[in-house]
C-alpha positions as CSV (number, residue, x, y, z in Angstrom):
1,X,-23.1,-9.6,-26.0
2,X,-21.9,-11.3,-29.0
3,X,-18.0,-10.5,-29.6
4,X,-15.8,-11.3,-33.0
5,X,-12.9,-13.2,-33.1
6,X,-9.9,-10.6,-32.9
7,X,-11.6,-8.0,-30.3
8,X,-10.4,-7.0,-27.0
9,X,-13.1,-6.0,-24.5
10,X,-11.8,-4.1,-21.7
11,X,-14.2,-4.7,-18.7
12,X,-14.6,-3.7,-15.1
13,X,-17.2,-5.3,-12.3
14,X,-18.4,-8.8,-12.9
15,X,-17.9,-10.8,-16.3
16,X,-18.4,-14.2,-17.7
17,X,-16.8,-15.7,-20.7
18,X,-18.2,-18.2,-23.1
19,X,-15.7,-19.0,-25.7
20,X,-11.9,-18.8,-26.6
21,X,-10.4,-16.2,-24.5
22,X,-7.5,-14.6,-23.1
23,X,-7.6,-12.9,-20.0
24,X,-4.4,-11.2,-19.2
25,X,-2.7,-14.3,-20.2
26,X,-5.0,-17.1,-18.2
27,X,-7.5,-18.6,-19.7
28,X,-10.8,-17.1,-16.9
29,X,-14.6,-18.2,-17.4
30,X,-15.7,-15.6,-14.9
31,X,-14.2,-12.7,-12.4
32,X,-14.7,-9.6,-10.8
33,X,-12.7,-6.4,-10.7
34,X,-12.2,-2.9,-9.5
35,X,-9.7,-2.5,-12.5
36,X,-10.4,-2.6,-16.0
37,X,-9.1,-6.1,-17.4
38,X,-8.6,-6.6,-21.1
39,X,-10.1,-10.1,-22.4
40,X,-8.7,-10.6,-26.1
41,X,-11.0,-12.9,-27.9
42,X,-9.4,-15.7,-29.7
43,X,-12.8,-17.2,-30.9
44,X,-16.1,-15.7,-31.7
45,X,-17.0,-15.1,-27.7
46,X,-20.4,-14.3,-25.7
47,X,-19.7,-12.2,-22.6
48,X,-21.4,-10.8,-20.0
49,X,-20.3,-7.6,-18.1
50,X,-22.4,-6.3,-15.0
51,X,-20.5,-3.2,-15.1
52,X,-18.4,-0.9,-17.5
53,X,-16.7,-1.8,-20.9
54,X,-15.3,-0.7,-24.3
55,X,-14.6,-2.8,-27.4
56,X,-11.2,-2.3,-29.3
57,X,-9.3,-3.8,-32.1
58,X,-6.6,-6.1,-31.9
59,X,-4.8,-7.6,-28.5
60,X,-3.9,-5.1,-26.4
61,X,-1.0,-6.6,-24.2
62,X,1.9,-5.4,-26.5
63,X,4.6,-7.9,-28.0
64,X,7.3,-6.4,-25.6
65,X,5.5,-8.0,-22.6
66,X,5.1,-11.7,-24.5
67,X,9.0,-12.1,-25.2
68,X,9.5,-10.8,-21.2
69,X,8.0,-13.6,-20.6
70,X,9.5,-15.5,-22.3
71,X,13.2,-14.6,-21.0
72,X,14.6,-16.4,-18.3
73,X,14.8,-14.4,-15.2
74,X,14.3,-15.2,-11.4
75,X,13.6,-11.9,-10.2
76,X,12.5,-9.7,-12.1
77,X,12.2,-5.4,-10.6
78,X,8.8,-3.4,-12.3
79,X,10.1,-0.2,-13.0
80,X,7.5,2.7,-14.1
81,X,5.8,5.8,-13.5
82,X,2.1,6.0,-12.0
83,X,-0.4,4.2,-14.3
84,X,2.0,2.6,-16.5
85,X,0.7,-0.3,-15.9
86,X,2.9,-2.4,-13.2
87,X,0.5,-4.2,-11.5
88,X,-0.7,-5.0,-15.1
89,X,2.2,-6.8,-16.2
90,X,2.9,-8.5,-12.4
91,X,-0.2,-10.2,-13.4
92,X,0.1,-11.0,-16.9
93,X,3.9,-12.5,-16.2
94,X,2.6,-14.7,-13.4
95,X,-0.5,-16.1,-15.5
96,X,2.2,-16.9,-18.7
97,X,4.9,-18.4,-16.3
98,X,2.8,-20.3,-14.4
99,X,2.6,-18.5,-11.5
100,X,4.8,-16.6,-9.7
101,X,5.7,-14.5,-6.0
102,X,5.0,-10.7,-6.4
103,X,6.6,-8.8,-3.7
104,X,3.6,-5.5,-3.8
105,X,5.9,-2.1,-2.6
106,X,3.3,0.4,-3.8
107,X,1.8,1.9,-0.4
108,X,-0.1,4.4,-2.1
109,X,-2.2,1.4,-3.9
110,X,-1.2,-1.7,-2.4
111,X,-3.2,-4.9,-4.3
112,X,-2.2,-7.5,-2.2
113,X,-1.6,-6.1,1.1
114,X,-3.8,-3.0,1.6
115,X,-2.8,0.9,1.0
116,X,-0.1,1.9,3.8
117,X,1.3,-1.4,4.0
118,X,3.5,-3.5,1.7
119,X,2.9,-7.4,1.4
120,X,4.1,-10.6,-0.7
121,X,1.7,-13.7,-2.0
122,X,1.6,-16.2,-4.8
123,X,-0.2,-15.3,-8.3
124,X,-1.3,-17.5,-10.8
125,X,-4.8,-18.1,-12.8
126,X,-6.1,-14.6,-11.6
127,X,-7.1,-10.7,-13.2
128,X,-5.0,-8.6,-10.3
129,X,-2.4,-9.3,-8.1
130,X,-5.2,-8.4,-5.5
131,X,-6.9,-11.8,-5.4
132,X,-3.0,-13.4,-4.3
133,X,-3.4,-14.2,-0.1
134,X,-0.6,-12.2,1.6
135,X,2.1,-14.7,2.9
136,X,3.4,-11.7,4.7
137,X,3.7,-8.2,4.8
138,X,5.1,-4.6,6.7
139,X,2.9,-1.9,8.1
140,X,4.7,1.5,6.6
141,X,1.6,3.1,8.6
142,X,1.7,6.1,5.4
143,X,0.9,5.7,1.5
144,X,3.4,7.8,0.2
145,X,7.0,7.2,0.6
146,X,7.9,10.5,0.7
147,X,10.4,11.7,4.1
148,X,9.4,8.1,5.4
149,X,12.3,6.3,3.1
150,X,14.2,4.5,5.8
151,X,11.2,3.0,7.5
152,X,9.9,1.9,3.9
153,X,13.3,0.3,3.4
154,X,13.1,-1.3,6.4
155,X,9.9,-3.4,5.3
156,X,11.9,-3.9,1.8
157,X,14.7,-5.4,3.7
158,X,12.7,-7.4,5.8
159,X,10.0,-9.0,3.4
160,X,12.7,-9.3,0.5
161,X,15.0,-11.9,3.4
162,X,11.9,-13.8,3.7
163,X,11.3,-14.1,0.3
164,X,14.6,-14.6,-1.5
165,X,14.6,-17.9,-0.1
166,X,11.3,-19.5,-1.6
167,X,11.6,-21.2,-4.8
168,X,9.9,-19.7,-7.9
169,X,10.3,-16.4,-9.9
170,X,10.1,-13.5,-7.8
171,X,8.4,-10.1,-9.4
172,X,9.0,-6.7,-7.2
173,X,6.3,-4.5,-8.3
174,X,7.1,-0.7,-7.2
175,X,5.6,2.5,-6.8
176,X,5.4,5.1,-9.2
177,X,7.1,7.6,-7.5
178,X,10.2,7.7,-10.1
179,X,10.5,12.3,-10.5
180,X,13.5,13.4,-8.6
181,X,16.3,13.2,-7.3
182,X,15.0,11.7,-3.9
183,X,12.8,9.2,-6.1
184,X,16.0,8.2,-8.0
185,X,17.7,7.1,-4.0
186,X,14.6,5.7,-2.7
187,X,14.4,3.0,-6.3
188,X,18.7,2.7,-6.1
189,X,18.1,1.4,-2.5
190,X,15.9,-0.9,-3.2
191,X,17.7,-2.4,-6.2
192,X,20.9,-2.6,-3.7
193,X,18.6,-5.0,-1.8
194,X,16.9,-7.4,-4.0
195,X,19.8,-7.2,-6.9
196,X,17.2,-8.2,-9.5
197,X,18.3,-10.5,-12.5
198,X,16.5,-8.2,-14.6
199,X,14.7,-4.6,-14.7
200,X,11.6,-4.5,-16.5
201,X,11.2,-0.3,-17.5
202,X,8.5,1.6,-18.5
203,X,10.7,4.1,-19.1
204,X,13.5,4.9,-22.1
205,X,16.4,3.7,-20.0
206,X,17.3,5.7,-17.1
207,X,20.7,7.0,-17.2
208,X,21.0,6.1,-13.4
209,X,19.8,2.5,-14.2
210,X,23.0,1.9,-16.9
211,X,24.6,-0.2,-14.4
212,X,21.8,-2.4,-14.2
213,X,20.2,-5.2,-17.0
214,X,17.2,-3.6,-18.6
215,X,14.2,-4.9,-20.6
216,X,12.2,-1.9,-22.0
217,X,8.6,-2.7,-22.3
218,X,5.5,-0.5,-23.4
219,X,2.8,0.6,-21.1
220,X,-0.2,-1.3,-23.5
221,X,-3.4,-0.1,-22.7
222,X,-4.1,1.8,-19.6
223,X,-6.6,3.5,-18.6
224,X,-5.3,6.2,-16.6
225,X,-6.8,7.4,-13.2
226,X,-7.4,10.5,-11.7
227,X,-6.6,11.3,-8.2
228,X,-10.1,11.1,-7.0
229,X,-10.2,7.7,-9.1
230,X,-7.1,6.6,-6.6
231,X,-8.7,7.9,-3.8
232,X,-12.1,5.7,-4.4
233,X,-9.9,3.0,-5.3
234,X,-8.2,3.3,-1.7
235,X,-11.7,3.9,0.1
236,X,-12.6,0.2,-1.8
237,X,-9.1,-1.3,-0.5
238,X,-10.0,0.1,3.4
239,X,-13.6,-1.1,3.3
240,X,-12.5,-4.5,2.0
241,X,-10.0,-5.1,4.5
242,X,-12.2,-4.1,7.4
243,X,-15.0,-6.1,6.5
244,X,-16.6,-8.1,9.2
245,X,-14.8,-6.0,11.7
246,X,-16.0,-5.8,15.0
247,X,-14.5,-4.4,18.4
248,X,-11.7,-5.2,19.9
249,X,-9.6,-4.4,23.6
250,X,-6.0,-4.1,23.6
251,X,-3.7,-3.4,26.1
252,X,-1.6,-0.3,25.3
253,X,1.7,-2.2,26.1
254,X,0.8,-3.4,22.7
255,X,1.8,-0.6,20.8
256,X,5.4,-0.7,19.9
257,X,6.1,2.6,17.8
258,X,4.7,5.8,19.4
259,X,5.9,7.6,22.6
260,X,2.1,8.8,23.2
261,X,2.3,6.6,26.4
262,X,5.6,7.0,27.0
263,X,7.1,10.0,29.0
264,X,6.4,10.7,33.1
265,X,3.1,12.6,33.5
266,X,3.1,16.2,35.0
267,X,0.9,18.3,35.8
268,X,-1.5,20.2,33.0
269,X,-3.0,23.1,34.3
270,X,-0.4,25.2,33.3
271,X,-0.9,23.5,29.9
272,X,-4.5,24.5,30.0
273,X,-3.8,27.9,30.4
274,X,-1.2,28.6,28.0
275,X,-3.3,26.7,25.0
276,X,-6.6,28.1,26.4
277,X,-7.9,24.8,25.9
278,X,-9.0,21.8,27.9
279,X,-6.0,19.2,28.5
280,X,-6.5,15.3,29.3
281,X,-2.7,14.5,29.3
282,X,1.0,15.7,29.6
283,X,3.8,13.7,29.2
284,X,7.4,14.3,29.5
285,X,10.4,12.0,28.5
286,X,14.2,12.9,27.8
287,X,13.8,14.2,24.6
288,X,10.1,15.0,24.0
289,X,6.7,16.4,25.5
290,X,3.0,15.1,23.9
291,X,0.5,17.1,24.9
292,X,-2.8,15.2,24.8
293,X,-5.9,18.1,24.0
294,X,-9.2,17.1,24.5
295,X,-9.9,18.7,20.5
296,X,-7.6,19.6,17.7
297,X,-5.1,22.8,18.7
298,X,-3.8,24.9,15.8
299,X,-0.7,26.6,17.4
300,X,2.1,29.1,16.0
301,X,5.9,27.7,15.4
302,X,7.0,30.4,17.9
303,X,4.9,28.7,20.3
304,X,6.6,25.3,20.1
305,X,9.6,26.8,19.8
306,X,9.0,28.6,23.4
307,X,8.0,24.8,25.1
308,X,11.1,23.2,24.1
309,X,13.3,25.9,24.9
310,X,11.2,25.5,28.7
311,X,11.0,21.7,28.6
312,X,14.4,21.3,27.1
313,X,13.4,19.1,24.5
314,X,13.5,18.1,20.6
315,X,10.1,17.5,19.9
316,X,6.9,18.5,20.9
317,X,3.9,17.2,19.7
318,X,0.1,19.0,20.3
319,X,-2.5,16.2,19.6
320,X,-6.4,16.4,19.7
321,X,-8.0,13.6,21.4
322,X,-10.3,13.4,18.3
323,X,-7.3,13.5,15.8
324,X,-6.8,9.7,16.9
325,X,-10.5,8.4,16.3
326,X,-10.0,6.8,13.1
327,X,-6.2,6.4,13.4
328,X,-5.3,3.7,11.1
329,X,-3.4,0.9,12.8
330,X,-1.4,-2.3,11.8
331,X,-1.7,-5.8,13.8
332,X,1.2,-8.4,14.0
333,X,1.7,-11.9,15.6
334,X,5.2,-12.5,16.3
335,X,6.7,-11.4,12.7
336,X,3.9,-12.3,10.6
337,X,1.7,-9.4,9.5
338,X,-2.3,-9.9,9.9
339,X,-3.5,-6.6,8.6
340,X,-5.2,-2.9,9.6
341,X,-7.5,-1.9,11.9
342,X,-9.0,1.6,12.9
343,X,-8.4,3.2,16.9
344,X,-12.0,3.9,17.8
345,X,-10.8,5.0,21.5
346,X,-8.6,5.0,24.2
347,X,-9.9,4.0,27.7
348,X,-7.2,4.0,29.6
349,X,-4.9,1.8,29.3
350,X,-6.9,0.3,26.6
351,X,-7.2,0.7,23.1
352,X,-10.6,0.2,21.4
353,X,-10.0,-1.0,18.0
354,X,-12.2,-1.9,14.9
355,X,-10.4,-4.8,13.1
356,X,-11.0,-8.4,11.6
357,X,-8.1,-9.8,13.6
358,X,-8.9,-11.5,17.1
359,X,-5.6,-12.4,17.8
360,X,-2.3,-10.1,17.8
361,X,0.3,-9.5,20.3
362,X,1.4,-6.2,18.5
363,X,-0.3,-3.0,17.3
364,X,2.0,-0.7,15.1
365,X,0.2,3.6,15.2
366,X,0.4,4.5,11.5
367,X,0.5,8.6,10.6
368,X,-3.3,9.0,9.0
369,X,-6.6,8.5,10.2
370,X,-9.9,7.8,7.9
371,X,-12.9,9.7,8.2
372,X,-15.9,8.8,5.6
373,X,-13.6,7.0,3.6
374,X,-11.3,9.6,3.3
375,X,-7.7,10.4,4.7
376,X,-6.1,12.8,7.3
377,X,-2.3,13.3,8.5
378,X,-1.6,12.7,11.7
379,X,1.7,13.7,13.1
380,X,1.9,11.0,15.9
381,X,5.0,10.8,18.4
């Protein structure tokens, strides 16, 4: 299609560009995208869109974002609520600048690592900060910060001391969970660790931001997604990341972050008969008792409450063998971060795993399984 000088086309799916054009601050002939990308036409332009699009007046990245980048900042903190746009600007500031490190926090919809894990690359030249190759990253293992805080600021922490010390600007593109006075903690903790230069906010400034520099920049044009729209999104992130997967053995002296193998075994026919169900395992350790079920057990709080007052212990945790089919898993070599994988079964002491990655010498459990695309909580010990 023939567009006029002037226009933005907002496209999703695959596009080529023939003419003078602008897209998200690179100049692109061609690309493909999950998100809708806005391509402001400088010249008369011919472009091609296998996908979805709409036509608007005007430039749609707004003047705020042009003189951000043209400040001088090192590192530069994305504050904003969901949909504002984030991501958006990450990318537009590393196409202007000539490319820059963005430091991706969002677990819910992680671009350059995948969702439930956080991850660092290189941008330049591109539409999303997806298409940057993840130098590192941390397996948080959920995709919502929410009562998992410390073990989030852990994989700040950790990926922000590898970073600080490569040259280039630095962009820390955040979640959008900003409501609250938990949310408020959760982005003050992660400022006390990176101490940005400068705080890009979607957001009139925050009252609990005064102590910090602020730039206030507008949201432009987003196209705003509904929770079903996220979900998809997700399901595209998963399937990407898994593609070319095959099966894989792993010794459970792998896994590094549950107690499901940890504990001295006892006996579980008396197990059996107080859940009325069939038991593979029972494990007991100082402080804990898993009880492995061959299916998922729905039992009453006075129940638990009655096995640790017997076992004298803190926690107890009822599992259904089939809970864990599915059970989203992160793979590391040494301290470098290779990506997910999905628990297809346990055999022993194996793990069957579906995954990309050959060669790991640690597996990480993570608190959700997928099913059809789709997520499930697991409460893992």
């Amino acid at each position: 299609m023939r567009v006029s000088r002037g226009k933005t086309v907002l496209a999703r799916g695959e596009v080529k560009i023939e003419g003078e054009a602008e897209v998200l601050g690179a100049e692109l002939g061609r690309f493909i995208s999950d998100k809708y990308v806005p391509i402001y036409c400088k010249g008369d332009c011919e472009i091609e869109v296998k996908g979805e699009y709409s036509i608007v007046d005007g430039r749609t990245i707004p003047e705020s974002w042009e003189k951000l980048a043209e400040k001088d900042w090192d590192t530069l903190f994305l504050y904003g609520g969901t949909d504002s746009g984030k991501s958006t600007l990450a990318t537009y500031l590393a196409n202007r600048t000539g490319g820059c490190y963005v430091l991706d926090l969002d677990i819910g919809q992680s671009d350059i690592a995948h969702p439930g894990a956080m991850g660092y690359g290189f941008v330049e030249n591109c539409v999303s900060i997806s298409q940057a190759v993840m130098v590192n990253g941390f397996f948080a293992g959920v995709i919502s910060p929410t009562g998992r805080e410390v073990k989030c600021l852990r994989g700040v922490a950790r990926l922000w001391r590898e970073l600080e010390k490569r040259k280039g600007r630095k962009i820390i593109d955040t979640t959008g969970w900003i409501k609250g006075a938990k949310a408020r903690e959760y982005k003050l903790a992660k400022l006390e660790i990176v101490q940005p230069d400068l705080i890009a906010s979607f957001q009139p400034k925050p009252e609990f931001l005064k102590d910090w520099k602020i730039f206030e920049v507008e949201k432009g044009h987003v196209v705003e997604r509904s929770r079903e729209e996220r979900s998809r999104m997700r399901a595209i992130r998963y399937a990407r990341e898994l593609e070319g997967a095959e099966e894989v053995k792993a010794d459970v002296s792998k896994v590094t972050n549950t107690n499901l193998f940890s504990g001295k075994e006892i006996p579980k026919e008396f197990m059996e008969d107080v859940l009325e169900c069939k038991v593979l395992s029972v494990r007991k350790g100082d402080d804990f008792l898993i009880i492995l079920a061959e299916k998922h057990v729905d039992v009453e709080v006075s129940m638990i409450k009655a096995l640790k007052e017997l076992y004298e212990v803190e926690d107890v945790y009822i599992l259904g063998y089939e809970d864990l089919k599915g059970l989203v898993v992160g793979l590391y070599s040494g301290n470098r971060y290779l990506g997910m994988g999905l628990l297809k079964d346990i055999q022993n002491e194996w793990l069957i795993l579906e995954t990309r990655h050959r060669y790991f010498d640690r597996v990480e459990f993570g608190e959700f399984r997928l099913f059809q695309g789709k997520e499930y909580i697991v409460r893992i010990p």
